[in-house]
C-alpha positions, 0 to 999 in steps of 0.5 A: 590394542589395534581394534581398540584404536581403530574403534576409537578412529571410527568413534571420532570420525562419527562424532566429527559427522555429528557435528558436521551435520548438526551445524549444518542443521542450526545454519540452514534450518532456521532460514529453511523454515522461513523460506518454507513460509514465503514460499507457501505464501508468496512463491506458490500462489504466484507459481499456480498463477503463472501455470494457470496463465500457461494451461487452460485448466485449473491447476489446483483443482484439476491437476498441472496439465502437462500441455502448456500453452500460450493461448491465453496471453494471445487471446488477451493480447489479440482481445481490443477491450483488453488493449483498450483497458491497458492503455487506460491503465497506462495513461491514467495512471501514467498522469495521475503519478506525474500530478502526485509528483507535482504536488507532492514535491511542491509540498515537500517543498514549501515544508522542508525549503521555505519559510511559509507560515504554518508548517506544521499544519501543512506538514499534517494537511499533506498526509490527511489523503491517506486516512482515507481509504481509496473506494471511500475517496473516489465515493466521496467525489461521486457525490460532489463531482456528480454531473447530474447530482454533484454538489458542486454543480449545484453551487455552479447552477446556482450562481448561474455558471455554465460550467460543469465539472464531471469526475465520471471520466478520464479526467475525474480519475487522474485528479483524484488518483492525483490527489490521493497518491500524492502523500506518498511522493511528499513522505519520500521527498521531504525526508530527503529534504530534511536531511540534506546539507544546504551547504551546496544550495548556497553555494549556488545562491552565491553564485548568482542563482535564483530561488527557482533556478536553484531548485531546479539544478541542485535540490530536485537532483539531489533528492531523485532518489526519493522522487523516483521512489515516491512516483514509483510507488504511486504508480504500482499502487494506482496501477493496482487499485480497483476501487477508484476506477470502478466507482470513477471509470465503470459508470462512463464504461472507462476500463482499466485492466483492474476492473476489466480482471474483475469482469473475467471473473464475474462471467458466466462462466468465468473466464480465470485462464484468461483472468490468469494471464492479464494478471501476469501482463500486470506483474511484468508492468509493475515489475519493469518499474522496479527495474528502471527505478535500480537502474536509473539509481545505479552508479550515481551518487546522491550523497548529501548528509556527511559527518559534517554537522549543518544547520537546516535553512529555509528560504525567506520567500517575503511576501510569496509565502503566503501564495505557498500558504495558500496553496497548501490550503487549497490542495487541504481544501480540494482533497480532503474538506470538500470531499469530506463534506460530500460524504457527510451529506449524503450520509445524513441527508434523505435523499442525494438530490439537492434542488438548490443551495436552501434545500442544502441547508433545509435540517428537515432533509437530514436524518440518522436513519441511514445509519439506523438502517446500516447498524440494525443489520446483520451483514454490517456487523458481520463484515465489521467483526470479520474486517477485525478479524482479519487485521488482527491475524495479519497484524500479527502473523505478518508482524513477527515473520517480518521481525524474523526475517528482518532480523535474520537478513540484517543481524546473522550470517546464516545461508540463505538470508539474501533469499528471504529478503529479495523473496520477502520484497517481491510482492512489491511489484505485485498488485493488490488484485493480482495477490487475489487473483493469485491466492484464488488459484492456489488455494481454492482447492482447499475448502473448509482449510483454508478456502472459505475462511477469514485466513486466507484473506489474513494470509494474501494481506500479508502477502500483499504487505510484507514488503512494507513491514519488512522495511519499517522493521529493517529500519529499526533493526539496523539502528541497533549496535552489535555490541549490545549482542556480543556484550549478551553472548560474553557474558553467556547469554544464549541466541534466544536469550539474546533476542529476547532480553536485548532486541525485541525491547529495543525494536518494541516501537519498531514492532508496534509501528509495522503492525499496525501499519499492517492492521491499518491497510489491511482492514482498508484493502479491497483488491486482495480480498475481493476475490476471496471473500464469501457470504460469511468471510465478507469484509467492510471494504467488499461490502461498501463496493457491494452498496455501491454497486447496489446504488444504495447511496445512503447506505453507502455514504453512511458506510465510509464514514463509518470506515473513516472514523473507524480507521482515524480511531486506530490510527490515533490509539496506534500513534498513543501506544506508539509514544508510551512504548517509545518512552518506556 
């Protein structure tokens, strides 16, 4: 009897360690698995590049040298063309956020806060910049801001101005990083506008402040937040950005260190430890933004939306809206209609070269041959169908790791979650270049796998977006009430099932909206891909940089307008399937 007993105790505590162990295994292994993910695609490419940066050797091809060294960031710190290209970086950059948040601000501004004629036309004018992709809108300026060929010379010389305007420069860069980067600070801004109580601006009126004194005291401080997080997000992303600086900045040999990374990679032999260590130089920039945006917003309150129901007020501003009118019109004009008009002349047009104002408007001069040439060839469709290709896979792969992630940060308990989110957000302070450089020295050993192949610039894009992803998913996902879950496990539905039948029919908007935002800026980004790319993986942004490089003005013009139809194309069906999914 006592060897029956104790074989029952023995038996008792091996199903009690059973179960033990498999809980721990339904607790951990599920955020396990994620973690597995981000690390291969986020932890281990940064990893590789931070070690080559630190050796003098290729860690993925040559093994991790067991000398580290800091050689490289003295070099690159002790190089004067290095310096040179940061403080262009720094500055370029540094005005081009100052003037986006200008106008950003200002058309936030006259959208939410005034009473100007036309806002909603405004509201849409504000935010066109952004179906233009960067290389397409710094191309576009070349030919209308040209000193020699540019259509505005032209006008200028031939109403007998002496005055010149030349975007080859310093200047041409911050006006048009400016004027493209400006939609992200007015998308921040007027959503904090709009959901503030107006309550605090009248009592300020009440108190014998003006308009603009009003303003200045209590709206801008109110809405910091989203002002610090739109100029935040400009910054990091010009700081990041190849394709203007390069077709802009190269022809007046104005480097920045985006395109400066790309000429340690184009020597002979390429200089990538040096490349490496440039790219870390331009993580610890972005990454001491992200810091100083947490710690300017830390313990101070911005509170302004209560339970306290309030009516939306617009200032009359009498006969000064039209001014505000006015000037949202001449922003639409400037940064989306002349350089639009640019494109499609030199994408028609037979030659660039436009002698004077008949010559402009002679139709002899204008051909579709431009685009004859551009669709009989091979490469075009071959970067088309690979551009495709590549959104597609990330759209999709980036898509659910997203609503994985979002769903087991925001709706679980399980360990580990707080992990997923701060490594899923991380890339966010990683430049799109630097994602490129990275991937390259993680995976370049593995040809025929993943090297060589459309994947891999599927895999850095998504990379590059997660954070973007995880945040229009985070939203969505934090709008459900847990009721809805624990009313579906009452009633003996299991986890799986729950997800399934519950939250992915509500956040299907949600999911639709976070791909095709990724499939939108994947198929527009060139610094990700434009070092991972080969004859036979090249993508439509690479091969556009190519045809302007190549000084095939054509050719190129025709290109961008392609990409830009192409892209308002998506851009639409999405917004459609967006709708229809919404009212289902």
């Amino acid at each position: 009897m006592a060897e029956i007993a104790v074989a029952k105790t023995a038996d008792a505590r091996m199903d009690r360690a059973v179960l033990r162990f498999t809980n721990l295994w339904r607790r951990y292994a599920w955020t396990g698995f994620l973690l597995l993910i981000l690390i291969a695609l986020i932890a281990y490419p940064m990893a590789m590049l931070v070690l080559g940066a630190l050796t003098t050797t290729n860690p993925a091809l040559e093994g991790i040298s067991s000398v580290l060294t800091l050689q490289n960031f003295q070099d690159v710190l002790n190089n004067p063309l290095i310096r040179t290209a940061a403080v262009n970086s720094l500055v370029s950059c540094g005005l081009g956020t100052f003037f986006a948040v200008i106008i950003g601000v200002g058309l936030s501004w006259i959208v939410a806060r005034t009473d100007t004629p036309l806002r909603g036309w405004v509201e849409t004018a504000s935010i066109m910049p952004l179906f233009m992709p960067p290389l397409v809108a710094a191309v576009a300026w070349s030919y209308v801001g040209s000193p020699t060929t540019g259509l505005i010379n032209t006008f200028f010389k031939e109403f007998g101005w002496e005055f010149r305007i030349n975007l080859y420069s310093m200047t041409g860069m911050v006006a048009v990083f400016a004027m493209y980067y400006a939609p992200y600070v007015y998308m921040f801004v007027s959503a904090a506008l709009k959901n503030m109580d107006p309550a605090l601006e009248e009592a300020a009126q009440m108190s014998g402040a003006g308009p603009v004194r009003t303003m200045l005291t209590i709206t801008l401080p109110l809405v910091a937040p989203a002002i610090l997080s739109g100029s935040l997000l400009a910054f990091v992303v010009m700081f990041g950005i190849y394709g203007i600086p390069a077709a802009l900045g190269t022809p007046a040999r104005i480097d920045v260190l985006t395109t400066y990374l790309f000429k340690l990679t184009s020597w002979t032999p390429p200089l990538f430890n040096a490349a490496a260590a440039v790219a870390i130089v331009m993580v610890v920039v972005t990454s001491i933004c992200v810091a100083i945006q947490h710690w300017a917003l830390s313990g101070r309150s911005f509170v302004t939306v209560t339970g306290k129901s309030f009516k939306p007020r617009t200032l009359k501003l009498g006969p000064w809206r039209w001014v505000t009118f006015g000037l949202a019109c001449l922003y639409a004009l400037v940064a989306v209609v002349v350089p639009c008009i640019g494109l499609l002349v030199a994408a028609f047009r037979k030659f660039l070269f436009v002698p004077n104002l008949k010559s402009l408007f002679d139709p002899n001069q204008y051909t579709f041959g431009h685009f004859d040439r551009l669709f009989e060839s091979a490469l075009v469709w071959r970067s088309f169908w690979n551009t495709l290709e590549v959104g597609i896979v990330s759209a999709v792969i980036g898509g659910f790791l997203a609503f994985a992630i979002s769903y087991t940060v925001h709706r679980t308990n399980l360990p580990g979650r707080r992990t997923l989110d701060l490594m899923g957000t991380l890339p966010v302070a990683v430049p799109g270049l630097v994602i490129g450089v990275a991937y390259l020295w993680a995976w370049i050993a593995f040809s025929g796998v993943l090297w060589g192949t459309t994947l891999i610039i599927a895999l850095a894009l998504v990379a590059r977006f997660l954070p973007d992803t995880l945040k229009v998913l985070g939203g969505s996902l934090m709008q459900i009430h847990r009721e809805l879950e624990e009313a579906s496990k009452i009633c003996g539905t299991g986890t799986l099932q729950t997800i399934l039948r519950i939250i992915v029919p509500l956040t299907v908007p949600g999911l639709i909206s976070a791909m095709s935002l990724l499939f939108i800026l994947s198929i527009r980004e060139l610094g990700s891909s434009l070092f991972l790319f080969t004859n036979t993986t090249i993508v439509m942004p690479v091969l556009l940089l190519d045809f302007h490089e190549g000084g095939d003005t054509g050719a190129t013009a025709a290109f961008s307008v392609f990409q830009v139809v192409l892209l308002l194309v998506i851009v639409g069906g999405a917004n459609i399937l967006g709708r229809m999914t919404s009212v289902r």
